[in-house]
C-alpha positions in Angstrom: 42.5 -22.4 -56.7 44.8 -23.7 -59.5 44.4 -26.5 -61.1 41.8 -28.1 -63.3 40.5 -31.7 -64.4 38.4 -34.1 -62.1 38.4 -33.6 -58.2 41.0 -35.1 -55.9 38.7 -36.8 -52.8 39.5 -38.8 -50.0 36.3 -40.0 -47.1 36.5 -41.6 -43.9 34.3 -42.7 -41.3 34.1 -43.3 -37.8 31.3 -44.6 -34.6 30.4 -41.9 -32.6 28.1 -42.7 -30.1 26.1 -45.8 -32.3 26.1 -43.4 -35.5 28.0 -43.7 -38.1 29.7 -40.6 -39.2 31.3 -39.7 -42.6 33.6 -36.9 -43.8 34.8 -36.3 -47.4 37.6 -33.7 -48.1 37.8 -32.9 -51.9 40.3 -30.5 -53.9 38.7 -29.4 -56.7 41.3 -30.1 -59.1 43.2 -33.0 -60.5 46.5 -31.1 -59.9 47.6 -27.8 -57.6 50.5 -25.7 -58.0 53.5 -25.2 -56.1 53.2 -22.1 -53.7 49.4 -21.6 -54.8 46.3 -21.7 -52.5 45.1 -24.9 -52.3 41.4 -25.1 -50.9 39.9 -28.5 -49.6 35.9 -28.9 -49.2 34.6 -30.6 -46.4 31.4 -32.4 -46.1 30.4 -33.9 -42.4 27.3 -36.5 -43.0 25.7 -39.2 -41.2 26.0 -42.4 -42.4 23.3 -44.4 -40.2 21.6 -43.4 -36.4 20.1 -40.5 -35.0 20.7 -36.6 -36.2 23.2 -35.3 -33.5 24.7 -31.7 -32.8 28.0 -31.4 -34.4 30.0 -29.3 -32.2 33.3 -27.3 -33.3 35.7 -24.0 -32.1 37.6 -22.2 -34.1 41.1 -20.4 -32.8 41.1 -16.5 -32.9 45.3 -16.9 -32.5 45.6 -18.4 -36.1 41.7 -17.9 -37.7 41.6 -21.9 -38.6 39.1 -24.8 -37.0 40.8 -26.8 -33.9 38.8 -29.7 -35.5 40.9 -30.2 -38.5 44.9 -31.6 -38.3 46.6 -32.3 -41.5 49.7 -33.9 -42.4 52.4 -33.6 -44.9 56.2 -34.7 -46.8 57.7 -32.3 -49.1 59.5 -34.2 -52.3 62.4 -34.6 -50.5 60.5 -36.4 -47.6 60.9 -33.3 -45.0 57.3 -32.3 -42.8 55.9 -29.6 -43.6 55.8 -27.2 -41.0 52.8 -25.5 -39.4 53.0 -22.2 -40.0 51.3 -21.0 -37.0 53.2 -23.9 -34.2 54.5 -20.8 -32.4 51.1 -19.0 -32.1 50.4 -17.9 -28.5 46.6 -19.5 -27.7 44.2 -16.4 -26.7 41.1 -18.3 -27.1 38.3 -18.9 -29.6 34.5 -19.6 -30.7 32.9 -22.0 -30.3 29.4 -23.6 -32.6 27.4 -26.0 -32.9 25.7 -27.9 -36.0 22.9 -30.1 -36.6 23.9 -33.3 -38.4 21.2 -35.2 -40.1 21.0 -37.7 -42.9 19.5 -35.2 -45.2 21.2 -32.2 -43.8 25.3 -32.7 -44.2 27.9 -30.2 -42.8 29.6 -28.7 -45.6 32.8 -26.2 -45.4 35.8 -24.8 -47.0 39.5 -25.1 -45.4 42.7 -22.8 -47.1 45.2 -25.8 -46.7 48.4 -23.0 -47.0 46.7 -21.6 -43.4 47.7 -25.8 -41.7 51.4 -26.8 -43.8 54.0 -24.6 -45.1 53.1 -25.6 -48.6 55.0 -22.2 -50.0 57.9 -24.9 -49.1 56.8 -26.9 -52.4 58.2 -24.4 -54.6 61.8 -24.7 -53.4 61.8 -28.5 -53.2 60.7 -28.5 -57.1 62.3 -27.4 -60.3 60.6 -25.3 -62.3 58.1 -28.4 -64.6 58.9 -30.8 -61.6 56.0 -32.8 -60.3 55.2 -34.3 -57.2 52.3 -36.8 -55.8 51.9 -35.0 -51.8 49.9 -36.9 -49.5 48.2 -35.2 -47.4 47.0 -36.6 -44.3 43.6 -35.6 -43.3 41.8 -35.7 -39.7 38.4 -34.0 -38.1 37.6 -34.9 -35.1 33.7 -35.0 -34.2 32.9 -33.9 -31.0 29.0 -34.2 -29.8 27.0 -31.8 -27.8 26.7 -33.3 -24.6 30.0 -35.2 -24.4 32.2 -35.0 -22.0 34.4 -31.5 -23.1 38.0 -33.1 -21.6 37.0 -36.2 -23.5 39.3 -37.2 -26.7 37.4 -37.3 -29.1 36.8 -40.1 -32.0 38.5 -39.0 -35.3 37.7 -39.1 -39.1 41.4 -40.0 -40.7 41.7 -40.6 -44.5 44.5 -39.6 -47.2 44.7 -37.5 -49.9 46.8 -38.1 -53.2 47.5 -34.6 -54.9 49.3 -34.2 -57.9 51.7 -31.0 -57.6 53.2 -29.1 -60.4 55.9 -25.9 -60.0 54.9 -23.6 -62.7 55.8 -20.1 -61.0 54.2 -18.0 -63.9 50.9 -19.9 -63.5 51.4 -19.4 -59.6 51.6 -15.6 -60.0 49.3 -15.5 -62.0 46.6 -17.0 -59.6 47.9 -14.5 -57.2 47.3 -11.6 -59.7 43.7 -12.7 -60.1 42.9 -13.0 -56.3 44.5 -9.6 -56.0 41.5 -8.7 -58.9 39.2 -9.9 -56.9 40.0 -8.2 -53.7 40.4 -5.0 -55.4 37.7 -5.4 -57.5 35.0 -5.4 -53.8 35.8 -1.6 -51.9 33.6 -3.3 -49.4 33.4 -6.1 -47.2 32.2 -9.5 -49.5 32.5 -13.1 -48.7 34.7 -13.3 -51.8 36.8 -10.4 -51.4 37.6 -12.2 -47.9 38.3 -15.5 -49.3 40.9 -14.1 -51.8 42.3 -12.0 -49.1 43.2 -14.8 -47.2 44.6 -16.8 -49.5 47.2 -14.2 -50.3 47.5 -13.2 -46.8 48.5 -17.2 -46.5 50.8 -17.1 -49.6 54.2 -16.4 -47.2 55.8 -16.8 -50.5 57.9 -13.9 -52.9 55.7 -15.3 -55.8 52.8 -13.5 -54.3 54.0 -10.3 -53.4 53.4 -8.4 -56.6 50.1 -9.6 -55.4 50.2 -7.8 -52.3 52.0 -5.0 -52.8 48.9 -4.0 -55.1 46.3 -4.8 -52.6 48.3 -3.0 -50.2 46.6 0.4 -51.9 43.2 -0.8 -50.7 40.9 2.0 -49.6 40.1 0.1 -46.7 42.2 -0.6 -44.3 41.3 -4.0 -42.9 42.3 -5.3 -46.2 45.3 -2.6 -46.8 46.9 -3.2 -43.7 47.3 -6.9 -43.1 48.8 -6.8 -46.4 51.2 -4.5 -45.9 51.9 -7.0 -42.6 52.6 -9.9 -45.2 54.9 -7.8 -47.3 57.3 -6.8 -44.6 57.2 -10.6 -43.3 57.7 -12.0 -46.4 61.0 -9.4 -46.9 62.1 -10.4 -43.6 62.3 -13.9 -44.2 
């Protein structure tokens, strides 16, 4: 992820059940840019009351949690869009976590797969800067509940400083392409840097692509090619 400096952090809390539950999302960076991956790290942790089984799904449609929502303004105070709103539900997976005092939930959400934030570049000149907040919320469902229950809700905000610097953008995409190339077989990073390109939806990345395109395998050569001909078509 681009950017550098201390941590951007937001936490919340919320009763669930006579606990006292407490999620942090944190960008590790004082300041993203424009059109890049942005990557926020979650940690689930009980604040007070008994361990309890954290329980979560995940959508095959659109390969995100159901769990997380997140909100946003461009600069010139338009939403930005979810990039997957017309995504036809065919199920998902769902899991289930123990929560403890001493043993937190921790994960890793690719913000670009939840807000069209490719849409920051054309809302910024090239040096412009922009605070984005970003409204955060994980819901916290517990084995046992009722399953057609709402669920209670972590909600917090985060401040992040944005910056369009295209040739710094690029160049994050150049090195994820590295990466992926770099693994001819299936690895946990190789997969995390395809999928932040694969979630780029932007022309800045597709130098990017069109080299990871050539991929001897083709789970990784042809979703990018996929990417290519969507980005071309707009």
């Amino acid at each position: 992820m681009m950017g550098s400096g201390e941590p951007v952090e937001a936490v919340g809390d919320v009763s669930v059940a006579g606990r006292t539950v407490e999620v942090r999302f944190r960008i590790d960076a004082s300041e993203v840019v424009a059109g890049a991956p942005v990557e926020i790290m979650t940690e689930i942790r009980l604040g007070d009351g008994d361990p309890f089984e954290l329980r979560s799904a995940g959508a095959r449609s659109t390969a995100r949690s159901r769990e997380y929502s997140f909100e946003a303004d461009g600069p010139d105070s338009v939403p930005l869009r979810d990039p997957f709103a017309d995504e036809v539900d065919i199920g998902g997976v769902e899991s289930s976590v123990l929560v403890a005092s001493d043993r937190p939930d921790r994960g890793r959400i690719l913000l670009n797969r939840f807000l069209t934030l490719e849409d920051l570049r054309s809302s910024l000149p090239e040096g412009g800067r922009f605070d984005l907040v970003v409204h955060c919320e994980r819901r916290i469902r517990v084995a046992g509940d009722a399953r057609d229950a709402e669920p209670p809700a972590v909600r917090t905000e985060l401040r992040v400083p944005v910056v369009r610097d295209d040739a710094a953008c690029a160049a994050e995409y150049g090195r994820l392409a590295d990466v992926v190339l770099g693994h001819p077989s299936a690895h946990v990073l190789r997969e995390q840097a395809l999928d932040a390109l694969l979630s780029a939806r932007s022309t800045v990345a597709e130098a990017a692509l069109v080299a990871v395109a050539e991929h001897p395998d083709p789970t990784v050569a042809g979703p990018a090619r996929h990417a290519i001909d969507a980005m071309r078509r707009g």
